[in-house]
MARNU-291885 format. One record per residue (C-alpha): residue in three letters; residue number from 1; x, y, z. Coordinates in steps of 0.1 Angstrom, whole numbers. Layout:
REM residues N
 code pos    c1    c2    c3
  Ala NUM     X     Y     Z
...
This chain:
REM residues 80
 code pos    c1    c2    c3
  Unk   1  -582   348  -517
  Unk   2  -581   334  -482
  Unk   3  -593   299  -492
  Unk   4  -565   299  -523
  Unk   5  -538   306  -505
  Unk   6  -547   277  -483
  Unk   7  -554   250  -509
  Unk   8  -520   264  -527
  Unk   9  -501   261  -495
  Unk  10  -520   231  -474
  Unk  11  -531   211  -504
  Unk  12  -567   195  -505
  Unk  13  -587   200  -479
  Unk  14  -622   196  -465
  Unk  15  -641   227  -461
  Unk  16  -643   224  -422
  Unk  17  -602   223  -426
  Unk  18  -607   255  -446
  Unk  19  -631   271  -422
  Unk  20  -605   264  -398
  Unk  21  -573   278  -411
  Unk  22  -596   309  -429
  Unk  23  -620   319  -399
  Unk  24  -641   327  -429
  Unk  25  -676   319  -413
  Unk  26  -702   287  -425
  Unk  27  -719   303  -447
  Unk  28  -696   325  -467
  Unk  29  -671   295  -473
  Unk  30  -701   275  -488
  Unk  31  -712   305  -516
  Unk  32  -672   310  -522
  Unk  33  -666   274  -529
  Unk  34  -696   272  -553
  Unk  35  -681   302  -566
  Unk  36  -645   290  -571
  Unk  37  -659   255  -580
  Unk  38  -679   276  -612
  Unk  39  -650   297  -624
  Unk  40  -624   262  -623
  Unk  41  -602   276  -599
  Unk  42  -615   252  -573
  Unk  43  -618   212  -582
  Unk  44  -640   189  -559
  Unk  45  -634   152  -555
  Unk  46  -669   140  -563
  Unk  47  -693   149  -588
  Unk  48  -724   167  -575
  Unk  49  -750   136  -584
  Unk  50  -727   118  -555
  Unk  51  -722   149  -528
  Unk  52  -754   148  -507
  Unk  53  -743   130  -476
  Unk  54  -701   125  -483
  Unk  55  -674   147  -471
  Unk  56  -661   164  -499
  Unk  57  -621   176  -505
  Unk  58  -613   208  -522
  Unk  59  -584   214  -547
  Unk  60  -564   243  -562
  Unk  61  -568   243  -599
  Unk  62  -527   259  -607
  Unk  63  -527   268  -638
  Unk  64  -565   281  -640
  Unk  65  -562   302  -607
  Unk  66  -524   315  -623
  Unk  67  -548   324  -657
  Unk  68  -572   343  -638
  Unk  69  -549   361  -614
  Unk  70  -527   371  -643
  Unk  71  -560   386  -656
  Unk  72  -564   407  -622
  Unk  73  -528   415  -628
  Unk  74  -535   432  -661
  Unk  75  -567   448  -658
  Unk  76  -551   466  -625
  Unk  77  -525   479  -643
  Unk  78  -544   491  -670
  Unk  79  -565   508  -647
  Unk  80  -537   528  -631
């Protein structure tokens, strides 16, 4: 939710710029931006055939992190 909130507030930014602004650790920001990159909530500038040695930029995705939040949203409350 961390990383998110950033990109919805900051804009794009690299992940060192998220690491940063987080304090979420190396590693965890890696396996939650392949996360968030998998689900579409997360764009990156450059297609993975192109990533191995470039700096890459993360993106919010609006509308598909609005989607899936509005999903949270209504399984909460019809868990309560």
């Amino acid at each position: 939710m961390q990383i998110v909130r950033h990109l919805r507030v900051a804009g794009p930014s690299m992940r060192y710029q998220l690491e940063q602004a987080t304090g979420v650790k190396h590693a965890l920001m890696v396996q939650s931006l392949s996360k968030l990159e998998a689900t579409g909530v997360v764009a990156v500038n450059l297609p993975p055939e192109e990533r191995s040695t470039r700096a890459l930029t993360y993106s919010l995705n609006q509308i598909r992190a609005d989607y899936l939040l509005e999903l949270i949203i209504k399984y909460v409350r019809a868990r309560g």
